[in-house]
PDB file with one MODEL, atoms N, CA, C and O in Angstrom:
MODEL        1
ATOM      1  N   UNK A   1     203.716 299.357   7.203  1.00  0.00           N
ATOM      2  CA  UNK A   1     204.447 300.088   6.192  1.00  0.00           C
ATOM      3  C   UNK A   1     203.695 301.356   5.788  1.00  0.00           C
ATOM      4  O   UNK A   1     204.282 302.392   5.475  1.00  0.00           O
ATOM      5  N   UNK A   2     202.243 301.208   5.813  1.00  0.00           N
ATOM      6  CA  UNK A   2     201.602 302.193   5.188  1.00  0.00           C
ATOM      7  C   UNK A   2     201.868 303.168   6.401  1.00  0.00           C
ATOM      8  O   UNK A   2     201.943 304.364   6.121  1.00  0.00           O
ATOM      9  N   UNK A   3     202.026 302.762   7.795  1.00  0.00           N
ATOM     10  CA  UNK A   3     201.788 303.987   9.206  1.00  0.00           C
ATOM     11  C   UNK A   3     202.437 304.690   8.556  1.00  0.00           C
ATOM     12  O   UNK A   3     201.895 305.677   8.058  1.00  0.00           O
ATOM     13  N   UNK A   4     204.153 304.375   8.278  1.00  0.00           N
ATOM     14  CA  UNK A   4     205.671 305.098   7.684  1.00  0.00           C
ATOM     15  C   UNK A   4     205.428 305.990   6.431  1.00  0.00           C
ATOM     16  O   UNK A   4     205.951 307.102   6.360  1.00  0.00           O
ATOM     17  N   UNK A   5     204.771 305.584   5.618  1.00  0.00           N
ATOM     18  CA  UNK A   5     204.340 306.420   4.576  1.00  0.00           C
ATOM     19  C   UNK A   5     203.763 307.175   4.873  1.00  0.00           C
ATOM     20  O   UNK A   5     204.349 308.183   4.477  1.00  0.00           O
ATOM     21  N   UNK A   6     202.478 307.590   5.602  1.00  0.00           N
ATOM     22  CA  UNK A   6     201.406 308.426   6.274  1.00  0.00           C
ATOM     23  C   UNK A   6     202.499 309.224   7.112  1.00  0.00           C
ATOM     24  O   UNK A   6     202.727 310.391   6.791  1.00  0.00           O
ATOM     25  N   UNK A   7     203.188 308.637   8.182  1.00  0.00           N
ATOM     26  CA  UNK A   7     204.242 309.819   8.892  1.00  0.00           C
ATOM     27  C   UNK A   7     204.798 310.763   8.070  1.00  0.00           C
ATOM     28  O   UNK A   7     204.432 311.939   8.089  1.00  0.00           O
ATOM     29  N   UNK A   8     205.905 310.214   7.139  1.00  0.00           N
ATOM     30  CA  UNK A   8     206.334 311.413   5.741  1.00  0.00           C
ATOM     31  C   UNK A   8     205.518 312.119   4.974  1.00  0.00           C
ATOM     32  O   UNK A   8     205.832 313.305   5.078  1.00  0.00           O
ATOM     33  N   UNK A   9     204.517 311.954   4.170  1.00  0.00           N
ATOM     34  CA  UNK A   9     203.571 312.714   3.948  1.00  0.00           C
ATOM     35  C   UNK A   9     203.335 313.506   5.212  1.00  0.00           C
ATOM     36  O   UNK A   9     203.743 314.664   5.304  1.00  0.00           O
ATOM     37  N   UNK A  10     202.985 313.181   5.736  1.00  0.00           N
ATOM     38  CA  UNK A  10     202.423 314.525   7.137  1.00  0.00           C
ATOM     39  C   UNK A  10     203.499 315.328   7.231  1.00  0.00           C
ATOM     40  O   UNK A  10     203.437 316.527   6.958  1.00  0.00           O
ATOM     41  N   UNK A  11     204.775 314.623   7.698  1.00  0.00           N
ATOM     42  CA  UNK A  11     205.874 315.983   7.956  1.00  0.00           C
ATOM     43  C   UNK A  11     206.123 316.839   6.703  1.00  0.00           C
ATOM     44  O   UNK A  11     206.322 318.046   6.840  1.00  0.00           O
ATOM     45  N   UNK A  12     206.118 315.988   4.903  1.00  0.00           N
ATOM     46  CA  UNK A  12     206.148 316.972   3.888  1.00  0.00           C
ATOM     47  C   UNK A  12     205.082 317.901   4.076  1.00  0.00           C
ATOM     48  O   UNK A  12     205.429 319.081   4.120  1.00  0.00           O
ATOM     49  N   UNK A  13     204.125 317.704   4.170  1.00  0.00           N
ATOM     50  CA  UNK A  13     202.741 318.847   4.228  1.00  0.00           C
ATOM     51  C   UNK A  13     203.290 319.674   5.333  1.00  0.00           C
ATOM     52  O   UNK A  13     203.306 320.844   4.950  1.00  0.00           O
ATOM     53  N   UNK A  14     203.827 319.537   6.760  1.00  0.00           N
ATOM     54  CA  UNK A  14     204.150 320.033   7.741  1.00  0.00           C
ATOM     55  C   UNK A  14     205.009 321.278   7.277  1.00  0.00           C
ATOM     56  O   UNK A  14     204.697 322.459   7.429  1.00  0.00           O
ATOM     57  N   UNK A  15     206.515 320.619   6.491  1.00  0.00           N
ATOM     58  CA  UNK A  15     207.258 321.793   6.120  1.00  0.00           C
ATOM     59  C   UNK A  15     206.262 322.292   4.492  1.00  0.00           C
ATOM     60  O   UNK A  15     206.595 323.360   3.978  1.00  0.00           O
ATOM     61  N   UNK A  16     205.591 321.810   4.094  1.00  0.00           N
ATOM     62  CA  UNK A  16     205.809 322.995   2.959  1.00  0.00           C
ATOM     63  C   UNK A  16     204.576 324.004   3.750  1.00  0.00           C
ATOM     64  O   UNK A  16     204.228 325.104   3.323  1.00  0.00           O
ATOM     65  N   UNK A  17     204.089 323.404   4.857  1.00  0.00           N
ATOM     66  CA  UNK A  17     202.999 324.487   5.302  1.00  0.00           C
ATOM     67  C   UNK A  17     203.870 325.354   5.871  1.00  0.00           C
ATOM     68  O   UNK A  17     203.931 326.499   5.423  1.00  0.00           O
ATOM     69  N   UNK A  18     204.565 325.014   6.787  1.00  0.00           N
ATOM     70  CA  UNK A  18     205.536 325.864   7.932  1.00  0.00           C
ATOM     71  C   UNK A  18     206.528 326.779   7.281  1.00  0.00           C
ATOM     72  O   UNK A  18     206.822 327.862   7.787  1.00  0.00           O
ATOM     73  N   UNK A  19     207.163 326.244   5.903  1.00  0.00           N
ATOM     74  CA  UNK A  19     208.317 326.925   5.939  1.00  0.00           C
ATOM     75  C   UNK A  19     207.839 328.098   4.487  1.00  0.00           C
ATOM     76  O   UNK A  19     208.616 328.896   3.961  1.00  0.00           O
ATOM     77  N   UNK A  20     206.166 327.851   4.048  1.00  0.00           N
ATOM     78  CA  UNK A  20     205.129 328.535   3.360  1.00  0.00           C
ATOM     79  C   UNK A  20     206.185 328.700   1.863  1.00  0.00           C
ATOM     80  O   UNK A  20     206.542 329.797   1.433  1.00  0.00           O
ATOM     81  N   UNK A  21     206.575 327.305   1.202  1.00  0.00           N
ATOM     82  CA  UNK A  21     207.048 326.989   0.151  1.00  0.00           C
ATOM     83  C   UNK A  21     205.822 326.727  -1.192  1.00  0.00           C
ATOM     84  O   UNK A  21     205.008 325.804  -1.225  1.00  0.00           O
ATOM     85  N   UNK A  22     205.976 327.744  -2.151  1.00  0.00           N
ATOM     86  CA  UNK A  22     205.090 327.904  -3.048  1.00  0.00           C
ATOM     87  C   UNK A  22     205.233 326.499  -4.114  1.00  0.00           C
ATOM     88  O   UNK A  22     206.292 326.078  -4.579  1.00  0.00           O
ATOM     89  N   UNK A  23     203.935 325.960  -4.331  1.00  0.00           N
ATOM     90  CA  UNK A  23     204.436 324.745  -4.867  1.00  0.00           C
ATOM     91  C   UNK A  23     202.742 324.563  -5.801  1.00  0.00           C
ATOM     92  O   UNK A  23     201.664 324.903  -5.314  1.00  0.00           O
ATOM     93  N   UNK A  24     202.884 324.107  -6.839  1.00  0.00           N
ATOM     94  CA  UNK A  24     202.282 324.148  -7.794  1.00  0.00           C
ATOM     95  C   UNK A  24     200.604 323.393  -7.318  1.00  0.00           C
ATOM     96  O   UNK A  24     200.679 322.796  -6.245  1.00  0.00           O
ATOM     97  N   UNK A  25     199.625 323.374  -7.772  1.00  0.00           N
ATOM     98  CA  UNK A  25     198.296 322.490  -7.272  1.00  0.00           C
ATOM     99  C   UNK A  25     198.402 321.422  -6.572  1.00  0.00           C
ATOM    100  O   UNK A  25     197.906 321.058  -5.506  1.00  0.00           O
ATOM    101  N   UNK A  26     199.361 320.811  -7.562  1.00  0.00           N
ATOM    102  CA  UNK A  26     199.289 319.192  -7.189  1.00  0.00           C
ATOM    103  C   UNK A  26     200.074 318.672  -5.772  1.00  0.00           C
ATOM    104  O   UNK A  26     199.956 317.644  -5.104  1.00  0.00           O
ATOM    105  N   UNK A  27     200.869 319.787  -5.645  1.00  0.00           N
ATOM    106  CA  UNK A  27     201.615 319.388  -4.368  1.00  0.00           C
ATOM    107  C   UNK A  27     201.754 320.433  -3.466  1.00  0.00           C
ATOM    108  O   UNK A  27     202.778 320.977  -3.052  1.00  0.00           O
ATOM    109  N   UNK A  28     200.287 320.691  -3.154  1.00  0.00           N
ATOM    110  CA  UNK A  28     200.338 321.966  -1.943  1.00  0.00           C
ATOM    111  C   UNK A  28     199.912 320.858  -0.892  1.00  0.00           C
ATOM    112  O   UNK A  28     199.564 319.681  -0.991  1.00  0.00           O
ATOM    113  N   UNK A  29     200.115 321.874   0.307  1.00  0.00           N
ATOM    114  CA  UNK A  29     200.329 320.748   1.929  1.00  0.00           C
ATOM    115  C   UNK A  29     199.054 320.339   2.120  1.00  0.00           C
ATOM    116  O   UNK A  29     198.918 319.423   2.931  1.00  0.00           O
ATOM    117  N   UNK A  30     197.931 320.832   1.515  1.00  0.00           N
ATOM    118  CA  UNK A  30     196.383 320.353   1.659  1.00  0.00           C
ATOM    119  C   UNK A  30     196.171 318.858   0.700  1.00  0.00           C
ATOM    120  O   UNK A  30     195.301 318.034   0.984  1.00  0.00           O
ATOM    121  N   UNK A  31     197.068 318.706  -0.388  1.00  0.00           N
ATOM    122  CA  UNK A  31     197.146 317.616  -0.946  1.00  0.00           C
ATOM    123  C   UNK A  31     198.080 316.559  -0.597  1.00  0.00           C
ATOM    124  O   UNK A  31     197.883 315.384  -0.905  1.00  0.00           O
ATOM    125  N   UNK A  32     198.737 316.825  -0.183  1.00  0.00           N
ATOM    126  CA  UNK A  32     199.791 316.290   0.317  1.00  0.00           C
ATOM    127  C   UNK A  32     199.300 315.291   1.552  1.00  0.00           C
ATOM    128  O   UNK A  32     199.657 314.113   1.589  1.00  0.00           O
ATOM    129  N   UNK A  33     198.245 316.032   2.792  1.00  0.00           N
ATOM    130  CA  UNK A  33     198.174 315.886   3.750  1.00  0.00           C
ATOM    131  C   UNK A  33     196.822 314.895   3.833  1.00  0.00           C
ATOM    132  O   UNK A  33     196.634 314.258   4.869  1.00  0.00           O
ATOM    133  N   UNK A  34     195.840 314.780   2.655  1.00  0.00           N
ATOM    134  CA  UNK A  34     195.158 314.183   1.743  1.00  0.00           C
ATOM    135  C   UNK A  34     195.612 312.502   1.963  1.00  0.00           C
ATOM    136  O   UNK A  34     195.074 311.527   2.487  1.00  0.00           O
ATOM    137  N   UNK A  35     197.150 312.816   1.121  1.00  0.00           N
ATOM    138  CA  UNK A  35     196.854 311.734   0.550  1.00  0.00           C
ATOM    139  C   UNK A  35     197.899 310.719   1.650  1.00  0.00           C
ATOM    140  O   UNK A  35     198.324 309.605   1.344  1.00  0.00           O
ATOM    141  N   UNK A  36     198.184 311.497   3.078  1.00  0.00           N
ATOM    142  CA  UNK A  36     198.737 310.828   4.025  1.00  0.00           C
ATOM    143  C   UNK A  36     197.872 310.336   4.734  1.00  0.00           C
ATOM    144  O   UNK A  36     198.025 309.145   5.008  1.00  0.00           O
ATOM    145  N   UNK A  37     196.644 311.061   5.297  1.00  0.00           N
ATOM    146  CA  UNK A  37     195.374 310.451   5.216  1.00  0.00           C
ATOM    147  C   UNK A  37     194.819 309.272   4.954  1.00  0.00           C
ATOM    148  O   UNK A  37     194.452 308.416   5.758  1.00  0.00           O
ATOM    149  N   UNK A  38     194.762 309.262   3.482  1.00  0.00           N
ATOM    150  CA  UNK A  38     194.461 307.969   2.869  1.00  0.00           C
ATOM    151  C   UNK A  38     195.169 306.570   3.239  1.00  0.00           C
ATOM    152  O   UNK A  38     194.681 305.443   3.327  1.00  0.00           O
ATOM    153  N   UNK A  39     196.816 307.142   3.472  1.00  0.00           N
ATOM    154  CA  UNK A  39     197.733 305.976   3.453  1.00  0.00           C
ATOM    155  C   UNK A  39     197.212 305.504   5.200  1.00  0.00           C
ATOM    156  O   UNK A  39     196.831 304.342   5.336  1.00  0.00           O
ATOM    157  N   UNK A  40     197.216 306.207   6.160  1.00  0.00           N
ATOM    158  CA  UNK A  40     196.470 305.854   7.618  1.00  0.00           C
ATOM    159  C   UNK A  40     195.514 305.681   7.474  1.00  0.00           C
ATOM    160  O   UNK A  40     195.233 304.866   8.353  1.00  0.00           O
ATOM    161  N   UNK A  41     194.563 305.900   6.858  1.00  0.00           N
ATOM    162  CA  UNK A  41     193.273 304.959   6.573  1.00  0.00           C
ATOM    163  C   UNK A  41     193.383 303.325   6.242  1.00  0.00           C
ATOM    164  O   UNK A  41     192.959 302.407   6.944  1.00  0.00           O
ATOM    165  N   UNK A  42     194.143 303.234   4.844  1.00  0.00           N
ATOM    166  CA  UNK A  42     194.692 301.755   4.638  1.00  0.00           C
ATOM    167  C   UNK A  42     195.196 300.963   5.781  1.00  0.00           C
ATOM    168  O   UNK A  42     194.827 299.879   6.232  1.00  0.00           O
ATOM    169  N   UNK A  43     196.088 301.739   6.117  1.00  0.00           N
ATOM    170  CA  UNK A  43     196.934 301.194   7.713  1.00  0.00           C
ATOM    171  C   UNK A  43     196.036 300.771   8.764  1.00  0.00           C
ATOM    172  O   UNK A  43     196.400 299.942   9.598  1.00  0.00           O
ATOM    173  N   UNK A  44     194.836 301.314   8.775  1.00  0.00           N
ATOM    174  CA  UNK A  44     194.620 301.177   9.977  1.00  0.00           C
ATOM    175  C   UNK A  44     193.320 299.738   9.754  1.00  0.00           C
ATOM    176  O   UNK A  44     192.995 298.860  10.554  1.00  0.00           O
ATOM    177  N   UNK A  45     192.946 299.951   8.656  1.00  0.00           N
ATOM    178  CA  UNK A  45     191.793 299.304   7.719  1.00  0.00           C
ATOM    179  C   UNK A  45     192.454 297.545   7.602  1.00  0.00           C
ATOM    180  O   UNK A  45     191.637 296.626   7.646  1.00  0.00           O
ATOM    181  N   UNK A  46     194.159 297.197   7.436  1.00  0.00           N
ATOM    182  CA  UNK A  46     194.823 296.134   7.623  1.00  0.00           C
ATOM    183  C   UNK A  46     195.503 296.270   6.735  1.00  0.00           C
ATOM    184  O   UNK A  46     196.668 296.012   7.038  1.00  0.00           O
ATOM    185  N   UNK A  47     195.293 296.737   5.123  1.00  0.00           N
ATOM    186  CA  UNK A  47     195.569 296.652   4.291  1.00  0.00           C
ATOM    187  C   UNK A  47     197.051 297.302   4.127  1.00  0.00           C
ATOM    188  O   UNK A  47     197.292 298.498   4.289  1.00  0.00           O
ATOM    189  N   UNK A  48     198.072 296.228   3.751  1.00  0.00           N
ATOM    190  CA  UNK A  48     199.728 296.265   3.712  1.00  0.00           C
ATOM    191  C   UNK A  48     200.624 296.388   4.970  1.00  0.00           C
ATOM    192  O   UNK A  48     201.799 296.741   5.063  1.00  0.00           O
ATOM    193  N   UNK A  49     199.606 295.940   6.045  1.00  0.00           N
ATOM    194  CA  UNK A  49     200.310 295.684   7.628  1.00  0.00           C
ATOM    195  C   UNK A  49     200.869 294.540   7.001  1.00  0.00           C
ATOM    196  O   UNK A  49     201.756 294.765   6.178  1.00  0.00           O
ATOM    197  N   UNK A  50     200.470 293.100   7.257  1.00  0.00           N
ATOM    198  CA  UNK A  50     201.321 292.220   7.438  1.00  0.00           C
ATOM    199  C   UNK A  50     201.604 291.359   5.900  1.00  0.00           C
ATOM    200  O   UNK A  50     200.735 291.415   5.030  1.00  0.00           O
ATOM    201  N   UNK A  51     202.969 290.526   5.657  1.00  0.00           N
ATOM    202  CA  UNK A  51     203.072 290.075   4.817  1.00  0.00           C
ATOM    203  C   UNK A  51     202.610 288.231   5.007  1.00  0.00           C
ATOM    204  O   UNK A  51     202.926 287.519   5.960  1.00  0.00           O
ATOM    205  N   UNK A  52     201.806 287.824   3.800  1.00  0.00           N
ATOM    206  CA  UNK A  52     201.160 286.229   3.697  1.00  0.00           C
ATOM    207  C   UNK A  52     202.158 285.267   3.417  1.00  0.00           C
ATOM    208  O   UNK A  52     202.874 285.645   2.490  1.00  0.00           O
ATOM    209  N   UNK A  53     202.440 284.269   3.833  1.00  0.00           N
ATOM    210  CA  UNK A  53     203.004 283.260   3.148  1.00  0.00           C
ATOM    211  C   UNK A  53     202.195 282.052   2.661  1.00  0.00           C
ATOM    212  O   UNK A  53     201.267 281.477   3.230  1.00  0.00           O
ATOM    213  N   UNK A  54     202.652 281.853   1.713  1.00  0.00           N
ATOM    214  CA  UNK A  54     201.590 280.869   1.486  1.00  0.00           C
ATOM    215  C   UNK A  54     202.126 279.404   1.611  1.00  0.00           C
ATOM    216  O   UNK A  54     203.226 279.441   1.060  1.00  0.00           O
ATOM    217  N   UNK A  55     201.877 278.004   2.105  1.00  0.00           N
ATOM    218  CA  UNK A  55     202.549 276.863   2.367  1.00  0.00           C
ATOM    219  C   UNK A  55     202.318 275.711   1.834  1.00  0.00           C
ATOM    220  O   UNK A  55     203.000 274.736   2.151  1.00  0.00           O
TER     221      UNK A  55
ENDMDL
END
């Protein structure tokens, strides 16, 4: 789930880099691209791949 999150973040950073959309601190494509980063880090780390059942 987290890969899917990390993909969208990347393509938002993608267009606001590409299509050079002025956008306030918090959501320029360097932050953006940050925090897609982070979410493929988790992903890859295990954390919110699979769901537990417990029995």
């Amino acid at each position: 789930m987290l890969g899917i999150v990390a993909a969208v973040l990347f393509f938002i950073a993608f267009l606001i880099n590409a299509a050079d959309i002025s956008t306030n601190d918090v959501f320029s494509s360097g932050n953006v691209m940050l925090l897609g980063l982070t979410a493929l880090a988790l992903h890859v780390a295990g954390i919110g791949s699979a769901w537990s059942r417990r029995r």
